[in-house]
N, C-alpha and C positions, 0 to 999 in steps of 0.2 A: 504494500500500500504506500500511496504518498501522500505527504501533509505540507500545501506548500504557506509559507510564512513570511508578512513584510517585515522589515526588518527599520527601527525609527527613521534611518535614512529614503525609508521607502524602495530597500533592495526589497527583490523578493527570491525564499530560498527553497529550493524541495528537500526535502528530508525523507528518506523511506524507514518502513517500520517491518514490524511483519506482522502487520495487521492486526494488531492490539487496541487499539483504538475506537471510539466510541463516542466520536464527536459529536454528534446528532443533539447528545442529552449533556452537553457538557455547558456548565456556565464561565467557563474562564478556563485559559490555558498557562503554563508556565513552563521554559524550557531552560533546566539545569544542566550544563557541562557535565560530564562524567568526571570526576579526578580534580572538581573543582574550575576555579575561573570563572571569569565575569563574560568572554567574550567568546564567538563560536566560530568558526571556519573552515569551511568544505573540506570533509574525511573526520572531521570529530565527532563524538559520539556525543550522545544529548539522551536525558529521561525527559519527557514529555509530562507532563503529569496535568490531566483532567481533574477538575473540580465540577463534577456534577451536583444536581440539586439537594438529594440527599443520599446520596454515600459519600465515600471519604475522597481522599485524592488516588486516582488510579492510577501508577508511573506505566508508562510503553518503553523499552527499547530504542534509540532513532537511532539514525545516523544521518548528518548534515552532506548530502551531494552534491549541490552545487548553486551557482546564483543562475537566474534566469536571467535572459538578455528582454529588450522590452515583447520582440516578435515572439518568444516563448511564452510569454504570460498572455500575451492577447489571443493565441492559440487556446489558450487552456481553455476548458468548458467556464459558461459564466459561474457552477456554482462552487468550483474548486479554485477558483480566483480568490484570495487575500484582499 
Protein backbone atom coordinates (compact mmCIF):
# COMPACT_ATOMS: atom_id res chain seq x y z
CA UNK A 1 0.00 0.00 0.00
CA UNK A 2 0.87 3.75 -0.29
CA UNK A 3 0.32 6.71 1.81
CA UNK A 4 1.22 9.65 0.16
CA UNK A 5 2.08 12.99 2.47
CA UNK A 6 2.68 16.81 2.12
CA UNK A 7 5.34 17.70 3.73
CA UNK A 8 5.14 21.87 5.47
CA UNK A 9 7.07 22.85 2.42
CA UNK A 10 4.38 21.56 0.48
CA UNK A 11 6.61 18.41 -0.87
CA UNK A 12 4.72 15.68 -1.36
CA UNK A 13 6.09 12.04 -0.38
CA UNK A 14 4.92 8.33 -0.98
CA UNK A 15 5.76 6.15 1.78
CA UNK A 16 4.72 2.35 1.37
CA UNK A 17 3.52 0.13 4.12
CA UNK A 18 2.35 -3.39 3.92
CA UNK A 19 -0.92 -2.53 4.27
CA UNK A 20 -1.55 -1.97 7.86
CA UNK A 21 -3.35 0.84 7.77
CA UNK A 22 -6.74 2.08 8.23
CA UNK A 23 -7.17 5.47 7.28
CA UNK A 24 -10.69 5.62 6.48
CA UNK A 25 -11.48 5.89 10.44
CA UNK A 26 -8.41 7.78 11.52
CA UNK A 27 -8.75 11.36 13.10
CA UNK A 28 -5.15 12.50 12.95
CA UNK A 29 -1.82 11.15 11.76
CA UNK A 30 1.72 11.37 13.14
CA UNK A 31 4.97 10.10 11.44
CA UNK A 32 7.90 9.03 13.98
CA UNK A 33 11.46 8.35 12.47
CA UNK A 34 12.46 4.93 13.54
CA UNK A 35 15.93 5.29 15.67
CA UNK A 36 14.77 8.67 16.58
CA UNK A 37 15.17 12.25 14.76
CA UNK A 38 13.02 15.14 13.91
CA UNK A 39 13.53 14.83 10.04
CA UNK A 40 12.79 12.16 7.24
CA UNK A 41 14.30 11.39 3.97
CA UNK A 42 13.73 8.98 1.07
CA UNK A 43 14.91 5.18 2.34
CA UNK A 44 14.17 5.96 6.11
CA UNK A 45 11.95 4.13 7.99
CA UNK A 46 8.96 5.82 9.76
CA UNK A 47 5.94 4.29 12.30
CA UNK A 48 2.99 5.93 11.15
CA UNK A 49 0.70 5.98 13.93
CA UNK A 50 -3.27 6.56 13.42
CA UNK A 51 -5.30 8.15 16.18
CA UNK A 52 -8.77 6.88 15.42
CA UNK A 53 -11.84 7.94 17.35
CA UNK A 54 -11.98 5.40 19.99
CA UNK A 55 -9.19 3.01 20.02
CA UNK A 56 -5.67 3.88 20.87
CA UNK A 57 -2.87 4.96 18.41
CA UNK A 58 -2.23 2.14 15.87
CA UNK A 59 1.69 2.27 14.63
CA UNK A 60 2.14 0.72 10.73
CA UNK A 61 5.59 -0.04 9.48
CA UNK A 62 6.55 2.62 6.53
CA UNK A 63 9.08 3.26 4.62
CA UNK A 64 9.60 7.00 3.06
CA UNK A 65 10.21 6.35 -1.03
CA UNK A 66 10.52 9.18 -2.45
CA UNK A 67 9.30 12.95 -3.36
CA UNK A 68 6.96 13.30 -6.02
CA UNK A 69 7.61 15.65 -8.90
CA UNK A 70 4.45 18.04 -9.56
CA UNK A 71 3.29 15.62 -12.96
CA UNK A 72 3.24 12.66 -10.31
CA UNK A 73 0.95 14.18 -7.93
CA UNK A 74 -1.54 15.53 -10.50
CA UNK A 75 -1.48 11.81 -11.91
CA UNK A 76 -2.44 10.56 -8.69
CA UNK A 77 -6.33 9.72 -8.25
CA UNK A 78 -8.02 12.86 -6.70
CA UNK A 79 -8.78 10.85 -3.42
CA UNK A 80 -5.05 9.69 -2.71
CA UNK A 81 -3.99 13.34 -3.25
CA UNK A 82 -2.50 15.16 0.02
Amino acid sequence: DNVYVRSQRRDVYRLTTTGCLDGEASLSIALLPVGGGSRLCPGDRVDIVLSPNTLGPNPCRARVESRLTDAEIEALPSRARP
